[in-house]
TIMI-2910 file (N, C-alpha, C, CB; in pm, 1 decimal, decimal comma, always signed):
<rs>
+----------+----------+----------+----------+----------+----------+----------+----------+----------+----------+----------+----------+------+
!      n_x !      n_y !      n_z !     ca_x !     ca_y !     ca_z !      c_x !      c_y !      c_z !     cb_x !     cb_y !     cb_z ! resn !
+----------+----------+----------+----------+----------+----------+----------+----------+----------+----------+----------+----------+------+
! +10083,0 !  -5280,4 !  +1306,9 ! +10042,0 !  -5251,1 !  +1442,3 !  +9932,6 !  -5144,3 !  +1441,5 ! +10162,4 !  -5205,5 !  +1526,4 !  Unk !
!  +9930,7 !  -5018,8 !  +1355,3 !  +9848,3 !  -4950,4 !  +1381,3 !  +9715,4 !  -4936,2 !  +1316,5 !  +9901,3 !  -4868,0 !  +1385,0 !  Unk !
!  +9747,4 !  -5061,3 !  +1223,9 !  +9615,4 !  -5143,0 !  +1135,1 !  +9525,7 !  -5233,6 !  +1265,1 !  +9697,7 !  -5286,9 !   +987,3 !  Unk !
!  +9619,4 !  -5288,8 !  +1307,8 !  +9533,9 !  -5401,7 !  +1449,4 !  +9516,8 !  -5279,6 !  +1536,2 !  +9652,5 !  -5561,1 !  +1554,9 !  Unk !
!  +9580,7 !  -5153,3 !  +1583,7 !  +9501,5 !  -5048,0 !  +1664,0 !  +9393,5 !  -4987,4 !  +1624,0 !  +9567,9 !  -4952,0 !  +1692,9 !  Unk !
!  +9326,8 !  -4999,6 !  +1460,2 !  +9235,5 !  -4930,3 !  +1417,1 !  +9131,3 !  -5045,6 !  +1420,6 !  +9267,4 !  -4856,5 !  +1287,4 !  Unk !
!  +9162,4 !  -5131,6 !  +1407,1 !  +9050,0 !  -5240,9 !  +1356,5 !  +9016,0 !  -5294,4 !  +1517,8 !  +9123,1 !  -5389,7 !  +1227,2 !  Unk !
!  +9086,3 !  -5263,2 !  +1611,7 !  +9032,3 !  -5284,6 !  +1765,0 !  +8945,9 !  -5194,4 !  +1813,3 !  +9134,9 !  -5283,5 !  +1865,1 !  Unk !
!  +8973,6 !  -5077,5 !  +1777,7 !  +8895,8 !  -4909,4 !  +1809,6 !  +8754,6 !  -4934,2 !  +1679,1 !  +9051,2 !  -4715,2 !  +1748,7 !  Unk !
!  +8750,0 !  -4990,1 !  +1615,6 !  +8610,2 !  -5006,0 !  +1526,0 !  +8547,3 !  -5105,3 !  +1591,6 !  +8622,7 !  -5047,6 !  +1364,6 !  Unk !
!  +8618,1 !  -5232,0 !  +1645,0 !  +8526,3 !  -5308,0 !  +1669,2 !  +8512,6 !  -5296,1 !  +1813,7 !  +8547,3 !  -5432,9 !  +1617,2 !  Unk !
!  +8573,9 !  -5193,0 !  +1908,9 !  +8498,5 !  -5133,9 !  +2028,1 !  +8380,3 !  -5055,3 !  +2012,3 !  +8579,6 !  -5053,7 !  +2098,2 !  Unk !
!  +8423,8 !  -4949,4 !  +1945,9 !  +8292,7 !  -4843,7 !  +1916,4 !  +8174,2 !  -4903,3 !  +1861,9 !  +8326,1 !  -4730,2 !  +1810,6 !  Unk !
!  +8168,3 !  -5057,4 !  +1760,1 !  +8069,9 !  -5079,9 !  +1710,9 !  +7965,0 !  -5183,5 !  +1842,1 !  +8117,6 !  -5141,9 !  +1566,5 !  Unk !
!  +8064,4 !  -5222,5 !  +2004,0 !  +7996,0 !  -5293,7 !  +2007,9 !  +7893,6 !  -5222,9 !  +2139,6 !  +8068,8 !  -5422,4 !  +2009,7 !  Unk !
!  +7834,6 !  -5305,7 !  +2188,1 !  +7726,8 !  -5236,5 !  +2271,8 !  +7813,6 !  -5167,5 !  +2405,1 !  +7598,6 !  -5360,6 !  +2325,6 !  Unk !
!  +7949,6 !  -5207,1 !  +2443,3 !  +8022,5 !  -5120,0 !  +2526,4 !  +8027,4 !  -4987,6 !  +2445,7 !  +8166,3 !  -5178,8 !  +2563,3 !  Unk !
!  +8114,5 !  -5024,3 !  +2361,5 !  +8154,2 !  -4866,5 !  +2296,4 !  +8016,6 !  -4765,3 !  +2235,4 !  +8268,8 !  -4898,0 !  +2142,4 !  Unk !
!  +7912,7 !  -4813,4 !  +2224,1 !  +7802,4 !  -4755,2 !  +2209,3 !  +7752,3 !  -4684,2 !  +2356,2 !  +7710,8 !  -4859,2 !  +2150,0 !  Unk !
!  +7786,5 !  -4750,4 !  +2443,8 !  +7744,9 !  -4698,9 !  +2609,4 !  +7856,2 !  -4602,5 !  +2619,3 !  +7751,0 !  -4831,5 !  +2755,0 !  Unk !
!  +7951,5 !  -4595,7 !  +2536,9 !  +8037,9 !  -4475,3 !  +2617,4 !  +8047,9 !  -4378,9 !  +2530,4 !  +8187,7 !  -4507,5 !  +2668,7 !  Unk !
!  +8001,1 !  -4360,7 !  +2382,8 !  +7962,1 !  -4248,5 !  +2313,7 !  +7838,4 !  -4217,8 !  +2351,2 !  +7970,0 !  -4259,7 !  +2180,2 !  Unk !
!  +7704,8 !  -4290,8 !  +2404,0 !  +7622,1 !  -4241,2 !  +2485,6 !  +7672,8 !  -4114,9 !  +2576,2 !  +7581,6 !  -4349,0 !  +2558,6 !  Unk !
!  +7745,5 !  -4189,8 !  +2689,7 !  +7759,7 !  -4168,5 !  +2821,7 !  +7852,6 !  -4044,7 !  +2796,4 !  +7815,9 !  -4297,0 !  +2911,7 !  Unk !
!  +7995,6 !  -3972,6 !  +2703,9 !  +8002,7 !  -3879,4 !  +2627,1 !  +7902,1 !  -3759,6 !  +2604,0 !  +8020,0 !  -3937,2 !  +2536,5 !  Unk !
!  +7825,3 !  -3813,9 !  +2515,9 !  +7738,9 !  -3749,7 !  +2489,0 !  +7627,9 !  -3707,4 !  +2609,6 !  +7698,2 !  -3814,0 !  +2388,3 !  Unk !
!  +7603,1 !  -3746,6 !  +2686,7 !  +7527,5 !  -3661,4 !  +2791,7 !  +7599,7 !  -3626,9 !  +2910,5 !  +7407,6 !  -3728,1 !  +2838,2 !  Unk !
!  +7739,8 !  -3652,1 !  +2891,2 !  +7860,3 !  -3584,7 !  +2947,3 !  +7836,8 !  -3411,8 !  +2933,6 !  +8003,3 !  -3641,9 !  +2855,8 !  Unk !
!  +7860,3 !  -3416,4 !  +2755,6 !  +7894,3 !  -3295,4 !  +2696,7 !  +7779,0 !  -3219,7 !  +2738,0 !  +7920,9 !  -3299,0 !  +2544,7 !  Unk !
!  +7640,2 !  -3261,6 !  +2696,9 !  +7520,6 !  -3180,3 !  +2710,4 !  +7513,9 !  -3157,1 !  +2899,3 !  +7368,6 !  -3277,8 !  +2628,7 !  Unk !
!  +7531,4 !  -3210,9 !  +2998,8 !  +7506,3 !  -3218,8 !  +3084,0 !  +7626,8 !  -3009,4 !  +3148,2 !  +7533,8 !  -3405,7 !  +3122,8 !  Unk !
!  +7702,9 !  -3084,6 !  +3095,7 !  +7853,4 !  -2955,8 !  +3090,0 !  +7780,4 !  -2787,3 !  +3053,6 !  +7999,9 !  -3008,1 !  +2903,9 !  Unk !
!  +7723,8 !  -2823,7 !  +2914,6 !  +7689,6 !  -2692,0 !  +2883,8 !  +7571,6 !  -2599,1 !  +2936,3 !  +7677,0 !  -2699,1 !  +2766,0 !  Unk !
!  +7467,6 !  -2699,1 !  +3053,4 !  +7376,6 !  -2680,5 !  +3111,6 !  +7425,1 !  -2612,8 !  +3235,3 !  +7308,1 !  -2788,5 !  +3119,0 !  Unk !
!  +7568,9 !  -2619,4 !  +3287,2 !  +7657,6 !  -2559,7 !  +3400,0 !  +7621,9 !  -2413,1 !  +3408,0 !  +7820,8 !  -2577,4 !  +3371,7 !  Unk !
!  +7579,1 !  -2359,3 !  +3528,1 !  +7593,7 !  -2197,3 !  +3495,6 !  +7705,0 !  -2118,4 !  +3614,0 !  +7415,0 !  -2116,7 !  +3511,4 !  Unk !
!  +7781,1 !  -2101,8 !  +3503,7 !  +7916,5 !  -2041,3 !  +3599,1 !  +7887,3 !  -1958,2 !  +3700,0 !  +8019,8 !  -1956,1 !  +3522,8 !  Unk !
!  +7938,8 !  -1926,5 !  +3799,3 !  +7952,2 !  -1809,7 !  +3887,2 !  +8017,6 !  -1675,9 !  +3840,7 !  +8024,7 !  -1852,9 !  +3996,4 !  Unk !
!  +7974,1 !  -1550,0 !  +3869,4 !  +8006,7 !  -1450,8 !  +3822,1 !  +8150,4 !  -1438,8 !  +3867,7 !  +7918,0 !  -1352,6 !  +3851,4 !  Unk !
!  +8230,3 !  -1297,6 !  +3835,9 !  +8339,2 !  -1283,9 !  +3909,0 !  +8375,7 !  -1273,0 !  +4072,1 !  +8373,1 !  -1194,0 !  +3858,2 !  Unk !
!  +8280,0 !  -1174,3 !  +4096,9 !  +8241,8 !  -1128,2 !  +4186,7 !  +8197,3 !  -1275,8 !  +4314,5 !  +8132,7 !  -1027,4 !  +4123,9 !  Unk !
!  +8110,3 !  -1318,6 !  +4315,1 !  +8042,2 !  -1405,6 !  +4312,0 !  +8169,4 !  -1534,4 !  +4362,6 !  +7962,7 !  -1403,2 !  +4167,3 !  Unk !
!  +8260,0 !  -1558,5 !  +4267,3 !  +8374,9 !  -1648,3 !  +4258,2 !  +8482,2 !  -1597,5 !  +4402,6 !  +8454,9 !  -1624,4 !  +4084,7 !  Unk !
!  +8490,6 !  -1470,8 !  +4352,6 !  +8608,0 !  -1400,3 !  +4484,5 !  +8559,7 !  -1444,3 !  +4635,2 !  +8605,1 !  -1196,2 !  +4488,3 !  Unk !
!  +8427,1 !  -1397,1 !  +4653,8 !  +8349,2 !  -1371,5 !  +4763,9 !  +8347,8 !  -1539,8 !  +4796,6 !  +8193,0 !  -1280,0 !  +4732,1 !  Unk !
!  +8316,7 !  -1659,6 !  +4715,9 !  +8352,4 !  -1832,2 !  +4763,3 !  +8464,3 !  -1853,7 !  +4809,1 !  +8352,4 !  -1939,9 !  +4657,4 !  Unk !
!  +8566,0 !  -1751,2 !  +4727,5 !  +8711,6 !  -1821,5 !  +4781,4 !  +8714,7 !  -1740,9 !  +4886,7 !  +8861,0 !  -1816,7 !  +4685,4 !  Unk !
!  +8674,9 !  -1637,4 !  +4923,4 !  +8766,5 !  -1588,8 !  +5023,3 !  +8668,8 !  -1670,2 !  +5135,5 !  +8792,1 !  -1400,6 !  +5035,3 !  Unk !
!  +8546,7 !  -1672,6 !  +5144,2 !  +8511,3 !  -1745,0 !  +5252,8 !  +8564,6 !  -1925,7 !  +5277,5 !  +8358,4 !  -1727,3 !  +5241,4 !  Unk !
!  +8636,0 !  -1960,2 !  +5180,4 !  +8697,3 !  -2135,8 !  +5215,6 !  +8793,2 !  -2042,5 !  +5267,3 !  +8752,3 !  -2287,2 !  +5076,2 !  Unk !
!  +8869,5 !  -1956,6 !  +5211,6 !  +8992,5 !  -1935,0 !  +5305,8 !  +8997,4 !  -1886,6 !  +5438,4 !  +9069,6 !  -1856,5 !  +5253,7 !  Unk !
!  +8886,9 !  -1834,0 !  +5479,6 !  +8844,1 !  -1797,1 !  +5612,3 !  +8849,9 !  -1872,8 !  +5654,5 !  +8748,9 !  -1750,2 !  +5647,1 !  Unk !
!  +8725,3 !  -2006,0 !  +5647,2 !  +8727,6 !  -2064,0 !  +5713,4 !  +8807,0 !  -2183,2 !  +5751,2 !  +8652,8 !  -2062,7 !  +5705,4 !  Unk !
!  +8903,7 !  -2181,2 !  +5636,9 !  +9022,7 !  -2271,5 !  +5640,3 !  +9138,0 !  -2213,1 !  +5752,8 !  +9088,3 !  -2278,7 !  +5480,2 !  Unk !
!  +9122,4 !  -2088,4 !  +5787,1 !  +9225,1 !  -2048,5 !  +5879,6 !  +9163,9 !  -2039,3 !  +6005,0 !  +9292,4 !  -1922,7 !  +5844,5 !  Unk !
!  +9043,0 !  -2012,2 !  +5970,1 !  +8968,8 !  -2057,1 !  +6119,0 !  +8957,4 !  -2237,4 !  +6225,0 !  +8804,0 !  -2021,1 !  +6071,2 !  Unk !
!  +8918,4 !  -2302,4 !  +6090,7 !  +8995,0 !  -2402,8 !  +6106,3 !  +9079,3 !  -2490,8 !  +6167,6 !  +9020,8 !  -2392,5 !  +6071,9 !  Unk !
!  +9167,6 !  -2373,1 !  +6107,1 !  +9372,9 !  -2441,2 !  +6185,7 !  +9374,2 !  -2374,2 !  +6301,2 !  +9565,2 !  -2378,5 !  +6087,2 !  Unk !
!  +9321,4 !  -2256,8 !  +6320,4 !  +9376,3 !  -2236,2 !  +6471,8 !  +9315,4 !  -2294,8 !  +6558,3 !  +9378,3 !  -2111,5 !  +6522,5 !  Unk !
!  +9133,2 !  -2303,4 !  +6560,8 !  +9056,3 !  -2447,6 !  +6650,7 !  +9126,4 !  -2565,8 !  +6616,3 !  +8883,9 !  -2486,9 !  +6608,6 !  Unk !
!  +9203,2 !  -2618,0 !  +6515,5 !  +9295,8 !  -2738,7 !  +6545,2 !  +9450,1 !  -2714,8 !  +6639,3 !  +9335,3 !  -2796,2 !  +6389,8 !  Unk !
!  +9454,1 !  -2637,8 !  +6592,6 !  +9614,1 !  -2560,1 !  +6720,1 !  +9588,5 !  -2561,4 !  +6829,0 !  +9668,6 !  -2394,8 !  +6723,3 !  Unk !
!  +9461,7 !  -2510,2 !  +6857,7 !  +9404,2 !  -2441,2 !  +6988,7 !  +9402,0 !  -2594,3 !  +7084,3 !  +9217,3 !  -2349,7 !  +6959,2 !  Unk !
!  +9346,4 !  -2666,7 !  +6984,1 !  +9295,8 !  -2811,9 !  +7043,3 !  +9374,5 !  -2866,8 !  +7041,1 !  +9203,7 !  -2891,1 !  +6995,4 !  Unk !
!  +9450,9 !  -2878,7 !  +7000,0 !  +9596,9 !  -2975,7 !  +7012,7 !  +9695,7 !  -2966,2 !  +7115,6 !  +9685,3 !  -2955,7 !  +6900,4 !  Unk !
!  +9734,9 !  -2771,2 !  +7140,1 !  +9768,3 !  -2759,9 !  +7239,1 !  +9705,8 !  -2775,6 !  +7313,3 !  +9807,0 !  -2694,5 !  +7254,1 !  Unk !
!  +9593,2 !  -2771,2 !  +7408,1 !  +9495,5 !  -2790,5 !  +7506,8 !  +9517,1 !  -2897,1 !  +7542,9 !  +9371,0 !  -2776,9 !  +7480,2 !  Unk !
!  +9467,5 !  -3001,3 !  +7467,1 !  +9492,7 !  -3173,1 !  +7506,8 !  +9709,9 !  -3212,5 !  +7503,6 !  +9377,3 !  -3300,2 !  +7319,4 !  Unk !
!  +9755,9 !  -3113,6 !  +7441,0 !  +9900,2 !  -3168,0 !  +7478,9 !  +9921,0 !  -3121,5 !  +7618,6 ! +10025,5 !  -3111,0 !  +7379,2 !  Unk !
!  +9900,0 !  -2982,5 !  +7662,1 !  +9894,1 !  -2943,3 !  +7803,0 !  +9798,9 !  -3030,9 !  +7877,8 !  +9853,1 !  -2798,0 !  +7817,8 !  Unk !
!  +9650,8 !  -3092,0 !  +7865,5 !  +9632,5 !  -3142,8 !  +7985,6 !  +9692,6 !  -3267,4 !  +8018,0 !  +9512,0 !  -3149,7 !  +8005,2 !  Unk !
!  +9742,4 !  -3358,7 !  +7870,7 !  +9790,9 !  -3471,6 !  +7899,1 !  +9965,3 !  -3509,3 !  +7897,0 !  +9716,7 !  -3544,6 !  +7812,2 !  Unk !
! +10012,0 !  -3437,0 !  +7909,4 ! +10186,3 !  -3370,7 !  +7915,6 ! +10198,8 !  -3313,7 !  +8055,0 ! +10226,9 !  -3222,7 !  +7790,6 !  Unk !
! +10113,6 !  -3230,6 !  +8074,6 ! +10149,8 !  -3126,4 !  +8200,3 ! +10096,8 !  -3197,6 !  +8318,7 ! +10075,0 !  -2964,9 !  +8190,6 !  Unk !
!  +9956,6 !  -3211,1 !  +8280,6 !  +9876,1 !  -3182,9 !  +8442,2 !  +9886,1 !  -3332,4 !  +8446,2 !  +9683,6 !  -3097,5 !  +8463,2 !  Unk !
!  +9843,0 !  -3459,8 !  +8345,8 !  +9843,1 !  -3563,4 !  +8380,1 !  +9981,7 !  -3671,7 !  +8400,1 !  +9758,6 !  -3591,4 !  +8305,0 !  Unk !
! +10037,1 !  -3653,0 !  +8306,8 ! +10161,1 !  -3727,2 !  +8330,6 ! +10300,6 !  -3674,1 !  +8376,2 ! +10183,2 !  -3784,3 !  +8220,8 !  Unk !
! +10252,7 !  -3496,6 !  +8411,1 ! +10390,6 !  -3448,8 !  +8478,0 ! +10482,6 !  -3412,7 !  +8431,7 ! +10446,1 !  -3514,3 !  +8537,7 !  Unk !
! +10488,0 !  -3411,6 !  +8288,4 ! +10605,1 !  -3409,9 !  +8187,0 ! +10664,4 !  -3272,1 !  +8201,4 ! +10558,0 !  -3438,5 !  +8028,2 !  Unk !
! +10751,9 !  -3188,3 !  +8160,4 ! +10763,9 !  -3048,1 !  +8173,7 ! +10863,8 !  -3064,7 !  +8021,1 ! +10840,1 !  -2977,9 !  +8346,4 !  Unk !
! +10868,1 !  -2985,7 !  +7957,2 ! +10913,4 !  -2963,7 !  +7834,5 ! +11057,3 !  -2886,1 !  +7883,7 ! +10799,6 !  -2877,4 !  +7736,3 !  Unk !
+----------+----------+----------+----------+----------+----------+----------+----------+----------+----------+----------+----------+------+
</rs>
């Protein structure tokens, strides 16, 4: 079995697929090391602004949810909780 798993993995890699994906690998890797990280500083100051605005967010979704449950609960269909 792990003679027919080796001799399947040679004759992938040798053929023009497996040649497109040690390509495609390979300017994987180079593409990666061209990345230029964000400092520390830099990193803190991104997150804390998604988290801002992630809580800013939820309360314009709260805000709006209640709004439209009150006009269409209360004022339009009369409902009273």
């Amino acid at each position: 079995m792990l003679l027919g798993l080796a001799a399947s993995s040679v004759a992938f890699f040798t053929s023009e697929s497996g040649r497109q994906l040690i390509a495609f690998g390979r300017d994987a890797v180079r593409e990666v090391k061209k990345v230029v990280w964000p400092e520390r500083k830099e990193a803190m100051q991104i997150t804390a602004y998604v988290f801002v605005f992630v809580v800013v967010m939820a309360l314009f979704l709260w805000l709006t949810d209640k709004t439209l449950e009150w006009v269409f609960y209360d004022l339009i269909l009369g409902w009273k909780k």
